[in-house]
KOLNUZA-190206 format. One record per residue (C-alpha): residue in three letters; y, x, z. Coordinates in steps of 0.02 Angstrom, whole numbers, padded with zeros to 5 digits. Layout:
% KOLNUZA-190206
 gugu      y      x      z
  ALA      Y      X      Z
...
% end
This chain:
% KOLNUZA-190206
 gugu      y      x      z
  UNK  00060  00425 -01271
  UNK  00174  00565 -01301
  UNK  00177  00741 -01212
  UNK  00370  00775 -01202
  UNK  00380  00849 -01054
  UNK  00567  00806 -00981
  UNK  00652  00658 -00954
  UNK  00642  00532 -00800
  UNK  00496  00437 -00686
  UNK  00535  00303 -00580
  UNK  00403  00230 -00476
  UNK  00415  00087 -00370
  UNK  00321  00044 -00212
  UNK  00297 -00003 -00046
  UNK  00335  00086  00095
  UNK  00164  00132  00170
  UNK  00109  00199 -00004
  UNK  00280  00301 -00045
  UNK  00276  00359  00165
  UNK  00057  00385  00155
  UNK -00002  00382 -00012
  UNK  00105  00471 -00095
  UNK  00182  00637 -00046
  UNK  00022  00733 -00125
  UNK  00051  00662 -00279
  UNK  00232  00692 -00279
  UNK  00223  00882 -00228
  UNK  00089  00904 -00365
  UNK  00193  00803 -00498
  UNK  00347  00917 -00479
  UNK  00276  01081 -00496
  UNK  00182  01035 -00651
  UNK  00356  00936 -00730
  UNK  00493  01036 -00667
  UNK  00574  00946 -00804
  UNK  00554  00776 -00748
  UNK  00674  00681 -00629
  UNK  00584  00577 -00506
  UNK  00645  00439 -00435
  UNK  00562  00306 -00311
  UNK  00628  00144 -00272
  UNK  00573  00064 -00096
  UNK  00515 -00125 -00083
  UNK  00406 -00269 -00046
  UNK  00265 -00293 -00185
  UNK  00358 -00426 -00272
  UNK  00502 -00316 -00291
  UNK  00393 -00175 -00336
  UNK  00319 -00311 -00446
  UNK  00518 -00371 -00531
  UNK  00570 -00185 -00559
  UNK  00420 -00162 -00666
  UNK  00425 -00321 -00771
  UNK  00624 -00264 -00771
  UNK  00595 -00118 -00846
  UNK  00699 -00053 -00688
  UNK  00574  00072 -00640
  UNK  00390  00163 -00747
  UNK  00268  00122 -00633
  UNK  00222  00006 -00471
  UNK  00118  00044 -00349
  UNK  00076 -00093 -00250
  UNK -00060 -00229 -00185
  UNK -00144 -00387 -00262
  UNK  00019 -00472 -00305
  UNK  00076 -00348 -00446
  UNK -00103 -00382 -00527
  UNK -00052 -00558 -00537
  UNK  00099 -00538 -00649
  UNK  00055 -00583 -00848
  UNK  00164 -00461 -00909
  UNK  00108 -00298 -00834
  UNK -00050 -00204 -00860
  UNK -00117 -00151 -00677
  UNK -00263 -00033 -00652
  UNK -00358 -00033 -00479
  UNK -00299  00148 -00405
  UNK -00381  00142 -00230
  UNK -00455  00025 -00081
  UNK -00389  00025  00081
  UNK -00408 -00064  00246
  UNK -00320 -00099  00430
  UNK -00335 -00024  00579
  UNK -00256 -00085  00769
  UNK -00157  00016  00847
  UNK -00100  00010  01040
  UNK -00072  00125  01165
  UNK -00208  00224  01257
  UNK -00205  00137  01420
  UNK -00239 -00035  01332
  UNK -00358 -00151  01361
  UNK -00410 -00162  01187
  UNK -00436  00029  01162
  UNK -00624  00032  01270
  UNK -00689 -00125  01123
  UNK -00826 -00055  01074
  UNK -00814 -00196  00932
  UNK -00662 -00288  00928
  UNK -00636 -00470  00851
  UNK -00524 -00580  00808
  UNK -00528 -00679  00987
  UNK -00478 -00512  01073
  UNK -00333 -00484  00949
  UNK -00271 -00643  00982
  UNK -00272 -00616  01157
  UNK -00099 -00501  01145
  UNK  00051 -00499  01063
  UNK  00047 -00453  00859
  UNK  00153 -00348  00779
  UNK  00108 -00327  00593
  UNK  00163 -00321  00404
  UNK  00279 -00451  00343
  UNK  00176 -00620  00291
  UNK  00260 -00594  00133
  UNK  00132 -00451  00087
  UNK  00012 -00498  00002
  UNK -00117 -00392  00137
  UNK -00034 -00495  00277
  UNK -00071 -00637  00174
  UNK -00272 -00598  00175
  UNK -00252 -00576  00365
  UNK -00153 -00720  00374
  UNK -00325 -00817  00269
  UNK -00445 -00706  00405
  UNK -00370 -00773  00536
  UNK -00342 -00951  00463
  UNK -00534 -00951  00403
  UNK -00589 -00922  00582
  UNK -00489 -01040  00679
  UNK -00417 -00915  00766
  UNK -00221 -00919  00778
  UNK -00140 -00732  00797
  UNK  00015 -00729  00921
  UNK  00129 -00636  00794
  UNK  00294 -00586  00890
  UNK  00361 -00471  00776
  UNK  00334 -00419  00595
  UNK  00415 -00266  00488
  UNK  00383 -00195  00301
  UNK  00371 -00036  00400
  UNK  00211  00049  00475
  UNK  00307  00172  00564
  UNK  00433  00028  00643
  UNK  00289 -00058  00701
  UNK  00223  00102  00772
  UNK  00374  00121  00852
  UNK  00374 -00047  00940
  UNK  00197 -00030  00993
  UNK  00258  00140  01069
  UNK  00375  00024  01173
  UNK  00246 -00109  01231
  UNK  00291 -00236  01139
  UNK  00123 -00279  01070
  UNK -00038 -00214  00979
  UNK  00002 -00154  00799
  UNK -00105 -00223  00621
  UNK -00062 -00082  00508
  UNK -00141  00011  00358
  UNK -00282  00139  00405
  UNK -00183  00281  00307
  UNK -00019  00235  00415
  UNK -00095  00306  00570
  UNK -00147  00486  00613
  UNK -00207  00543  00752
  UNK -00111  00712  00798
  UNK  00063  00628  00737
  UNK  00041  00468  00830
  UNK -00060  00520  00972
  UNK  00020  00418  01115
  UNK -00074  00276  01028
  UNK -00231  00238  00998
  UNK -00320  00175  00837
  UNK -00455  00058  00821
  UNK -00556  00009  00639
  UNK -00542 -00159  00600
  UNK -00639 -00157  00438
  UNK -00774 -00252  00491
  UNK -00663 -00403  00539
  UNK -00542 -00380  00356
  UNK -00596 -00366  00183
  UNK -00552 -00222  00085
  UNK -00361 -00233 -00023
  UNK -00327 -00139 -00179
  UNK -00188 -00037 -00219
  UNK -00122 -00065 -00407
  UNK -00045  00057 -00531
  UNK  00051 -00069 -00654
  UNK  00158 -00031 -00809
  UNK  00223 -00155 -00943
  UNK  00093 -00207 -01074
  UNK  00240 -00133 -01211
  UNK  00272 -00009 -01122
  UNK  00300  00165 -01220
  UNK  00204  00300 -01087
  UNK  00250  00449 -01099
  UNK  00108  00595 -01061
  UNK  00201  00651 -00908
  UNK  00161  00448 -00842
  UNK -00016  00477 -00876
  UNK -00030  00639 -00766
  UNK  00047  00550 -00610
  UNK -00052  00393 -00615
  UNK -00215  00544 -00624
  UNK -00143  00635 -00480
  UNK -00132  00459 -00384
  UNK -00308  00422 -00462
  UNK -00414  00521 -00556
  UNK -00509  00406 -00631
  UNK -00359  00339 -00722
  UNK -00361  00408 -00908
  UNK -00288  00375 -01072
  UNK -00479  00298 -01139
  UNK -00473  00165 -00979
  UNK -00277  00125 -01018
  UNK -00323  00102 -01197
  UNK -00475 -00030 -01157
  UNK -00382 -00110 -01024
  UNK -00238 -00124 -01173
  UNK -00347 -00187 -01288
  UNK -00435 -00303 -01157
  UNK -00246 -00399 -01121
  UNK -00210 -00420 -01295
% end
């Protein structure tokens, strides 16, 4: 690690975590480096996953799939889980418990398949017999909002993607106890050269990221 305090951090991710996750970080990260140009790049996880190994972009921020990839170094940053989303009037929104059945009673809309947090829905879903009646999927928590807003369908989406004074023509319902949990991934490249400045944004996205646990995890790929 070095502590030069200018030069450039790009960060790839998904949508939901650059549009959720985060802003917080961000605001933090810029008063503390006015130095430092910031730049995100937008993307599926295996594009978050390619502009990492590329050298493209610093950091990826992303779930499962960029743990899967030999040449990166990933540290678990945080747990999340899904919530459905529909609006108030619905049928759905008086479950006291919902299940899988009832989902598949209406019409999906949810993350693309290709996400790897689709794809443990997908293995939910597949596990229980149950077939979903997907009629539209998106990358985007807020597009799905959107069409859910129009009546399209009940929405699958990310706990952190809804909130309840911005979206409050819908209403949210926890699904935790029908998903498991996924976990969101700060990556780098295993030779990568970190700068100190990369360190202090992966502890504003998750404190108990430090340079000791980067150093064992190092030593624990070699």
């Amino acid at each position: 690690f070095t502590s030069v305090e200018t030069g450039t951090l790009t960060i790839a991710t998904t949508h939901t975590q650059a549009r959720y996750k985060l802003p917080v970080a961000v605001q933090q990260f810029t008063q503390l480096f006015p130095n430092v140009k910031l730049a995100i790049h937008q993307g599926n996880p295996s594009q978050v996953t390619a502009q990492v190994a590329s050298g493209e972009a610093d950091i990826g921020i992303a779930t499962e799939s960029i743990s899967l990839d030999e040449r990166l170094l990933c540290v678990p940053c945080y747990e999340w889980n899904r919530c459905l989303v529909m609006p108030q009037a619905h049928a759905l929104a008086n479950e006291p418990a919902i299940s899988l059945e009832d989902i598949s009673q209406y019409p999906l809309i949810t993350y693309d398949f290709a996400f790897t947090g689709s794809t443990l829905v997908s293995k939910v879903f597949n596990d229980a017999g149950v077939t979903p009646n997907i009629v539209f999927t998106a990358i985007d928590a807020d597009v799905i909002k959107t069409y859910v807003n129009l009546g399209l369908g009940v929405g699958l989406i990310a706990s952190m993607a809804y909130d309840e004074k911005r979206d409050a023509p819908l209403h949210s319902v926890d699904c935790s106890h029908l998903f498991p949990n996924s976990t969101t991934y700060l990556g780098f490249r295993k030779d990568a050269f970190l700068r100190g400045y990369m360190l202090s944004f992966m502890q504003l996205l998750s404190p108990h990221v430090n340079q000791h646990s980067i150093e064992e995890a190092l030593k624990g790929a070699s």
